[in-house]
N, CA, C and O of each residue as an XYZ file, in Angstrom:
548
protein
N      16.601     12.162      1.217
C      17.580     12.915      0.459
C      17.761     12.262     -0.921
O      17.739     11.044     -1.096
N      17.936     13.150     -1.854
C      18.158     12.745     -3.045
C      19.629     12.094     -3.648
O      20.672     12.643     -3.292
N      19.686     10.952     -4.538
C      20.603     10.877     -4.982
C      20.546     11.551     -6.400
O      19.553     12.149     -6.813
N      21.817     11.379     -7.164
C      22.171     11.893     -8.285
C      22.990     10.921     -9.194
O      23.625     10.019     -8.648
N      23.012     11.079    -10.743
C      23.325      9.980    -10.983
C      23.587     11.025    -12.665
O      23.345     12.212    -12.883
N      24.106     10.045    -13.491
C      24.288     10.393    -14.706
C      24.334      9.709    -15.564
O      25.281      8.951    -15.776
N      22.738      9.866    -16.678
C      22.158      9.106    -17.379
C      22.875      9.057    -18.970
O      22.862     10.193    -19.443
N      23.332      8.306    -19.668
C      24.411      8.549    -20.993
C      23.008      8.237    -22.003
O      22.072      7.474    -21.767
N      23.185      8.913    -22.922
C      22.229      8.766    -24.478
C      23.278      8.827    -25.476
O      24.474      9.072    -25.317
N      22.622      8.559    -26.545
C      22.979      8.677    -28.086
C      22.123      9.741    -28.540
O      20.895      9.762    -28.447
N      22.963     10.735    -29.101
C      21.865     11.205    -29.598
C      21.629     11.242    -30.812
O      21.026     12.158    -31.373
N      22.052     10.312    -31.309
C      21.728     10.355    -33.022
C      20.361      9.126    -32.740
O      19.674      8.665    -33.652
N      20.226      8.811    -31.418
C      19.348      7.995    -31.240
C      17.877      8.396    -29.998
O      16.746      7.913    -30.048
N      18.336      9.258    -29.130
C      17.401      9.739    -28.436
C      18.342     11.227    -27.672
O      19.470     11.106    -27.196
N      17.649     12.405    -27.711
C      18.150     13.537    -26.848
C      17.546     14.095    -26.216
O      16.338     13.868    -26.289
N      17.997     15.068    -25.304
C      17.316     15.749    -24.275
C      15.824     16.635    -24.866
O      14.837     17.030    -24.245
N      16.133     16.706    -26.089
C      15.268     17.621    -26.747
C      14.060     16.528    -27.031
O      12.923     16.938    -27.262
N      14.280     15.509    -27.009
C      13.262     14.804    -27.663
C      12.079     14.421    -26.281
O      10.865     14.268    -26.413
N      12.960     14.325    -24.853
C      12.712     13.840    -23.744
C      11.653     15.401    -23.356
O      10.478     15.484    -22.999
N      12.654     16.422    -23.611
C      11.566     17.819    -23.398
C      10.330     17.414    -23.906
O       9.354     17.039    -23.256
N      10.433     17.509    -25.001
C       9.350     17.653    -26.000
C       8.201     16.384    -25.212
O       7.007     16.648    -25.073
N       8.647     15.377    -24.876
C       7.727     13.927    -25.102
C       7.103     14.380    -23.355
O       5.991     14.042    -22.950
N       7.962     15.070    -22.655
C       8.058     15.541    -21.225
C       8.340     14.294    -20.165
O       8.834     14.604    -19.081
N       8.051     12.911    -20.427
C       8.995     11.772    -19.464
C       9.083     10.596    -20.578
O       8.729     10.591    -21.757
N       9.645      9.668    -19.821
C      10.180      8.616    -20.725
C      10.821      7.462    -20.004
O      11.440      7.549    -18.943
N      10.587      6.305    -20.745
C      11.226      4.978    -19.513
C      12.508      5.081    -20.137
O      12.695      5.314    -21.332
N      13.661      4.834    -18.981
C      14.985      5.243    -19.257
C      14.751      3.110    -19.671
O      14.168      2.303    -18.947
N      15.321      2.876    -20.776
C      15.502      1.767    -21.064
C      16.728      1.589    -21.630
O      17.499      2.526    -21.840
N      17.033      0.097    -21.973
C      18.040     -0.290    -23.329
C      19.515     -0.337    -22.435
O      20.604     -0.147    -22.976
N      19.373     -0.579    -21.212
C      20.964     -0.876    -20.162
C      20.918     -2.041    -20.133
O      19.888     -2.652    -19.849
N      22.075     -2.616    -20.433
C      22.029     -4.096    -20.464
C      23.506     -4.397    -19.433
O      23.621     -5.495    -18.887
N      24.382     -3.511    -19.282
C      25.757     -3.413    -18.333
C      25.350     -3.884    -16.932
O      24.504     -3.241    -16.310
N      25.935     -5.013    -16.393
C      25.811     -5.492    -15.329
C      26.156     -3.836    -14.112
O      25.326     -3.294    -13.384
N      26.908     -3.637    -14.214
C      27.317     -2.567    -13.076
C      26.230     -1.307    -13.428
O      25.796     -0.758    -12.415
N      25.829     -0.878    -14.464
C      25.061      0.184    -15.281
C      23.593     -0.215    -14.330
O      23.012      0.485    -13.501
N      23.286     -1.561    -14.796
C      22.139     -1.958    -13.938
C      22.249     -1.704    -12.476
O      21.498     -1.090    -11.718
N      23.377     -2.333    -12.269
C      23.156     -2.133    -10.437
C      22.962     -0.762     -9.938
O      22.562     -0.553     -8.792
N      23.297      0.383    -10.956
C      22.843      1.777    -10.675
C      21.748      2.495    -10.762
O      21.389      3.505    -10.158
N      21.016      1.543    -11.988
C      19.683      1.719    -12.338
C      18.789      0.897    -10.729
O      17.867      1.339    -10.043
N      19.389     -0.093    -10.647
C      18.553     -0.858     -9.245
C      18.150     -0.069     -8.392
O      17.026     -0.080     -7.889
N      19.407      1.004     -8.052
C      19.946      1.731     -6.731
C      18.828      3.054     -6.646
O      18.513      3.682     -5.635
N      18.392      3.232     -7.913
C      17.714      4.392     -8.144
C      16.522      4.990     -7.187
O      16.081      4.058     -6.514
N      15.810      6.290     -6.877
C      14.925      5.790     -6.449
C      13.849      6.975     -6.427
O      14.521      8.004     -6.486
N      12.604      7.283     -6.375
C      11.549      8.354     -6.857
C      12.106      9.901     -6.307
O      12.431     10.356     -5.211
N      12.043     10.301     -7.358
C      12.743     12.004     -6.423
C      14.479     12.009     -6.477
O      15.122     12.738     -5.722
N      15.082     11.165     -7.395
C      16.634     11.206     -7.483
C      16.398     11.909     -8.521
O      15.340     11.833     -9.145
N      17.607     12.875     -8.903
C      17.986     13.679     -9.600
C      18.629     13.536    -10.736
O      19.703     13.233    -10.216
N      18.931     13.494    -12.257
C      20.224     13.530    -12.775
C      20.381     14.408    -14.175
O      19.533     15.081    -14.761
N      21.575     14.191    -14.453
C      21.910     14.912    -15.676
C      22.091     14.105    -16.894
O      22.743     13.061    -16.877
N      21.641     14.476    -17.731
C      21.249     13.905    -18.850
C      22.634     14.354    -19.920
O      23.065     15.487    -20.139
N      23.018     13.314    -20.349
C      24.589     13.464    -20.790
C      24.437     12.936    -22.436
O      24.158     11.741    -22.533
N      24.597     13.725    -23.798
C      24.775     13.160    -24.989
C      26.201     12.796    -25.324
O      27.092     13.639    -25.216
N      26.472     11.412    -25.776
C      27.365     10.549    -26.257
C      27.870     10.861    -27.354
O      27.551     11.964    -27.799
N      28.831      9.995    -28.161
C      29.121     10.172    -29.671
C      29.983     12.093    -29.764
O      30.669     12.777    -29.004
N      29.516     12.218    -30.866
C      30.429     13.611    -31.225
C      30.001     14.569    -29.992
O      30.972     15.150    -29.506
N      28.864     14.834    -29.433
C      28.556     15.970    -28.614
C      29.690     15.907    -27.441
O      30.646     16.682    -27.463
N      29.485     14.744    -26.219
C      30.186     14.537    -25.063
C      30.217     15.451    -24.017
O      31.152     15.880    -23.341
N      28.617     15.744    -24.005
C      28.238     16.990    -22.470
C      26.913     16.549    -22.280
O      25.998     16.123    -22.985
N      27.193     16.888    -20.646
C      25.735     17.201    -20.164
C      24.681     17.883    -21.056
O      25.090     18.685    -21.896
N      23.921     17.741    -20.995
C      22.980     19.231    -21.908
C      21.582     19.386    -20.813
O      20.982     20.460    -20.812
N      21.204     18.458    -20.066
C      19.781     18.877    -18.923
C      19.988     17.819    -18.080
O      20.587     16.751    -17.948
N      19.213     18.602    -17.560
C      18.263     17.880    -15.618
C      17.183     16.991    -15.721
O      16.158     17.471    -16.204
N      17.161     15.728    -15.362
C      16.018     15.273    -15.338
C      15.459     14.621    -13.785
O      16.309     14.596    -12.895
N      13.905     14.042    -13.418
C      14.146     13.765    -12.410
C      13.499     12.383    -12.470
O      12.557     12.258    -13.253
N      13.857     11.395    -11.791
C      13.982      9.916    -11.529
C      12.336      9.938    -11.084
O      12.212     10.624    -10.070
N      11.225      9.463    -11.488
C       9.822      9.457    -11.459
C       9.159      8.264    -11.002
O       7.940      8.097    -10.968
N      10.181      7.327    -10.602
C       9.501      5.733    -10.598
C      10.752      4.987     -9.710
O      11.958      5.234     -9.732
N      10.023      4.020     -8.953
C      11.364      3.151     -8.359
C      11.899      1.776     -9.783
O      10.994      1.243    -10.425
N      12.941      1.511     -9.981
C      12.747      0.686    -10.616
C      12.140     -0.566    -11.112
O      11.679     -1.328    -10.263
N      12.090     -0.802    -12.012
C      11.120     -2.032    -12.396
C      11.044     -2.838    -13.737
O      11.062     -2.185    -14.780
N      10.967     -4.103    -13.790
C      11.065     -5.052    -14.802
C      10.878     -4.082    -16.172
O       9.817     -3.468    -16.289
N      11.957     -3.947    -17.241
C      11.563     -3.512    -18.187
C      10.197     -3.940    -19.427
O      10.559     -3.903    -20.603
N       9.311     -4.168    -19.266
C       7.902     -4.678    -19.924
C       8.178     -4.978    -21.274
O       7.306     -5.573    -21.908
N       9.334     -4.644    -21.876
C       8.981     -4.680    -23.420
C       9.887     -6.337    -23.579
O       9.911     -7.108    -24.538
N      10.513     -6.431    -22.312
C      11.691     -7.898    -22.452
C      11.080     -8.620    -21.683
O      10.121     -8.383    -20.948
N      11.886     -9.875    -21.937
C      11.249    -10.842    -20.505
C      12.159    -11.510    -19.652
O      12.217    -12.666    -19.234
N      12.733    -10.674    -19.523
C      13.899    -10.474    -18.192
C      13.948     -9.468    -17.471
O      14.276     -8.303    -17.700
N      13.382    -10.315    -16.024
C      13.179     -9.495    -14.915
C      14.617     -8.186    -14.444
O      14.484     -7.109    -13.862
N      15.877     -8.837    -14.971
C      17.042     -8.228    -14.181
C      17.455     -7.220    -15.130
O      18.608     -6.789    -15.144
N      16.308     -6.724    -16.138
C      16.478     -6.021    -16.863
C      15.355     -4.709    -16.679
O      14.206     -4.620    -17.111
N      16.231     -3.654    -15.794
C      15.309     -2.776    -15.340
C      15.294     -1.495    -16.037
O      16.112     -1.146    -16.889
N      14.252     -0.791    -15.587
C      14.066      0.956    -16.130
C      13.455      1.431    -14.987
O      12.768      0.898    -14.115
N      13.945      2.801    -15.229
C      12.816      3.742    -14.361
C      12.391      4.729    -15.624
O      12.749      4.805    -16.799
N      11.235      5.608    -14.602
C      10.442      6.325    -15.606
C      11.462      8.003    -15.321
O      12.207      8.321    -14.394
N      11.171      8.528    -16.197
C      12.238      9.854    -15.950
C      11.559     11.072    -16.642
O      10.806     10.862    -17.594
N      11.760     12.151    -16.265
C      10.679     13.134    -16.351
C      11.585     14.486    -16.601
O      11.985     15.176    -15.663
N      11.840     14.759    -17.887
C      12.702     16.404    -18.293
C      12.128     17.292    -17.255
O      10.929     17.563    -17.189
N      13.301     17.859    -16.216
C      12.820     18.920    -15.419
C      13.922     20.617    -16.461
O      13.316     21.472    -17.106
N      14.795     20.609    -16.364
C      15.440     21.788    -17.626
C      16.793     21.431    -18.326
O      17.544     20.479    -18.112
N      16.904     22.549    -19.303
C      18.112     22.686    -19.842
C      18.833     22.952    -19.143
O      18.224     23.472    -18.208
N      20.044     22.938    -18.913
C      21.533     23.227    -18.513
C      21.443     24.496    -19.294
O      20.975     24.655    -20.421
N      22.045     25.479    -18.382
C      22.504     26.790    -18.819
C      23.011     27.359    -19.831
O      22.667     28.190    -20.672
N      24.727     26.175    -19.347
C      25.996     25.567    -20.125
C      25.815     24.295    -20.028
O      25.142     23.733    -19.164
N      26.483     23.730    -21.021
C      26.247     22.506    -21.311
C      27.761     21.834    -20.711
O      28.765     22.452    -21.067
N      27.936     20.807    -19.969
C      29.398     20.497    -19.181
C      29.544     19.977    -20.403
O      28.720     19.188    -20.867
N      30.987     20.507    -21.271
C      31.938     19.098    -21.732
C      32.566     18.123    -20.930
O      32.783     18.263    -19.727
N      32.993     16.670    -21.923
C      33.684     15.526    -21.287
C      35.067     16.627    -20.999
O      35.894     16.411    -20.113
N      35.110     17.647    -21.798
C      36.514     17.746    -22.190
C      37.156     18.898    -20.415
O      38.292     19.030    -19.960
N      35.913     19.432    -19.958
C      35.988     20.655    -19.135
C      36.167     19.722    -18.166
O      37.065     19.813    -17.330
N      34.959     18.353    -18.236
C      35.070     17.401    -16.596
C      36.303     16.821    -16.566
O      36.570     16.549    -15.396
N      37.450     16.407    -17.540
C      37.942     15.671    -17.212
C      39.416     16.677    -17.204
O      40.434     16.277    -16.639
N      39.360     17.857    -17.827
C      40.525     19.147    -17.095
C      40.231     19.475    -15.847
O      41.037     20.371    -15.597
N      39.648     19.323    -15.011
C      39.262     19.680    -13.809
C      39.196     18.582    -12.685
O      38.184     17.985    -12.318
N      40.983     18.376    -12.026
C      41.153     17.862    -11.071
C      40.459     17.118     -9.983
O      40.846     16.149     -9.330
N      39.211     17.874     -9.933
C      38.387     17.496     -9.087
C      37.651     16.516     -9.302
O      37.115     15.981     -8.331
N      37.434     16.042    -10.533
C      36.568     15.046    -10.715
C      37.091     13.453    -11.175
O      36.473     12.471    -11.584
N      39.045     13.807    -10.795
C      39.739     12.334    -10.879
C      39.316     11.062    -10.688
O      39.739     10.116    -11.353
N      38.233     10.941     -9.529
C      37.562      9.741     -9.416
C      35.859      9.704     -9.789
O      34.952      8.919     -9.508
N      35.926     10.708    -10.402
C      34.362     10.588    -11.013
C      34.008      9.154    -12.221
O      34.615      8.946    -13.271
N      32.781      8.284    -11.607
C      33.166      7.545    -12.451
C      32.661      7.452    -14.017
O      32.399      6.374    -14.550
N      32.548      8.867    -14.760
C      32.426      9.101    -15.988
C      33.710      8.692    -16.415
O      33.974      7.895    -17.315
N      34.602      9.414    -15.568
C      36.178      9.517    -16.147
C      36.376      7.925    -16.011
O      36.313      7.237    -17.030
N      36.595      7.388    -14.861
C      36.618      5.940    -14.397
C      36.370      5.055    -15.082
O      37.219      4.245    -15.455
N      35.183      5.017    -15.390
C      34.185      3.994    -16.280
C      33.573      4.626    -17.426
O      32.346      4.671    -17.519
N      34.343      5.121    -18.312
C      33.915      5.923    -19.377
C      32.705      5.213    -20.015
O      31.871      6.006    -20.453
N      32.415      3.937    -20.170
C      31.829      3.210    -20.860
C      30.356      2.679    -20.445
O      29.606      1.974    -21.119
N      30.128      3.260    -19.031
C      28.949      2.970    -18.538
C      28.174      3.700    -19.029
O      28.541      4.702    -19.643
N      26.619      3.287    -18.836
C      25.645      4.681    -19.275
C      24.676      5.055    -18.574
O      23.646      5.554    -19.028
N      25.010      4.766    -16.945
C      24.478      4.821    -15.962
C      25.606      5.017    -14.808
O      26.184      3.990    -14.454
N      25.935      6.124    -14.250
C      26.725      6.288    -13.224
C      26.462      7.295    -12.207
O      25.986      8.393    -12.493
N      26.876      6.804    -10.581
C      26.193      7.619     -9.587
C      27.595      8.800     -9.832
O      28.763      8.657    -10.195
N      26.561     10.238     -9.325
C      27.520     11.168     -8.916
C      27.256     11.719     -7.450
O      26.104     11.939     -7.077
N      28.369     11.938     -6.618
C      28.292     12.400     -5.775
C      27.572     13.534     -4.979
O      26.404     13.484     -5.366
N      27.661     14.240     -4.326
C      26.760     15.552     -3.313
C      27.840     16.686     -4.701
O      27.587     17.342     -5.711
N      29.148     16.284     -3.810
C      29.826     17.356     -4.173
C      30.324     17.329     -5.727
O      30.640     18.320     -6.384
N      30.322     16.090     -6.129
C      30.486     16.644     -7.660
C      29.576     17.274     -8.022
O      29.705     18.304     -8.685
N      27.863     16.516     -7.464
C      26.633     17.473     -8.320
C      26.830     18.798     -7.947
O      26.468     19.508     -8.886
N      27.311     19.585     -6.839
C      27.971     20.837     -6.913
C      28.470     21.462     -7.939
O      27.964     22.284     -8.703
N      29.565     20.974     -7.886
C      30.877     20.996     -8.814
C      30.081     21.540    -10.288
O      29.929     22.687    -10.710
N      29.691     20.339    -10.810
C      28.795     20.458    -12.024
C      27.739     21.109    -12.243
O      27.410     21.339    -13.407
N      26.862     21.615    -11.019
C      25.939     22.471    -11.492
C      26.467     23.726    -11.339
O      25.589     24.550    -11.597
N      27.536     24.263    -11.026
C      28.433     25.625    -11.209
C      29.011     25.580    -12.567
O      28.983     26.524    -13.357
N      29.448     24.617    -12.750
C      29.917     24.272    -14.096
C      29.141     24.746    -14.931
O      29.580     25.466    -15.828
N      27.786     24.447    -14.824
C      26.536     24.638    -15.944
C      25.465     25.397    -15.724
O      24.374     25.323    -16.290
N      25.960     26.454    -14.513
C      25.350     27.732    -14.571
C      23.835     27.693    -13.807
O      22.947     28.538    -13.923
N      23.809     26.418    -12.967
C      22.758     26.562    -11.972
C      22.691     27.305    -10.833
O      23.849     27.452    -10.442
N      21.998     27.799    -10.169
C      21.992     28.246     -9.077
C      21.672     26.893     -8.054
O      21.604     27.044     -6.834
């Protein structure tokens, strides 16, 4: 069974559009002790949503987790991991921070929680939640 998770970018620095276009990409550049332990947790065939930072603050696509994790190659620190990640689509609708965090349901989501991570697991039922949100079937 798949997990799900929610990957944070910049996008004045990398976006979903760029990840389309390139079609996968090593999710790199987490240096957050807890961020990592989510990246650790990861694993081939997990799911997530690809979330732009800064002024945007929404989901905008789906991507899917392509690799178990592993020593990031470009550093030379082992506890510094990536996986490989692979644009599967756009989001319909794009979730705002502003829609997830009016919506009761996601009180302990830890976007809201840990605003500051850029790696966080989401649940069965939030990934529900959110792909109604954003117009998946």
């Amino acid at each position: 069974m798949s997990a799900y998770w929610l990957l944070k970018t910049d996008p004045d620095s990398y976006t979903f559009a760029d990840l389309e276009r390139e079609g996968k990409t090593i999710w790199d550049g987490v240096r957050n002790a807890a961020a990592l332990k989510h990246l650790r947790a990861m694993r081939l065939g997990d799911v997530a949503l690809i979330y732009h930072t800064g002024a945007e603050r929404q989901a905008v696509g789906l991507a899917e987790i392509t690799s178990a994790p592993y020593p990031n190659p470009q550093v030379g620190d082992p506890k510094l991991v990536v996986v490989d990640v692979r644009a599967s689509r756009r989001l319909p609708h794009p979730i705002t921070l502003a829609a997830i965090k009016a919506d009761a349901f996601f009180a302990d989501f830890a976007l809201i929680r840990q605003g500051r991570l850029s790696v966080v697991p989401v649940s069965s039922a939030q990934w529900e939640r959110l792909m109604q949100m954003a117009g998946v079937a």
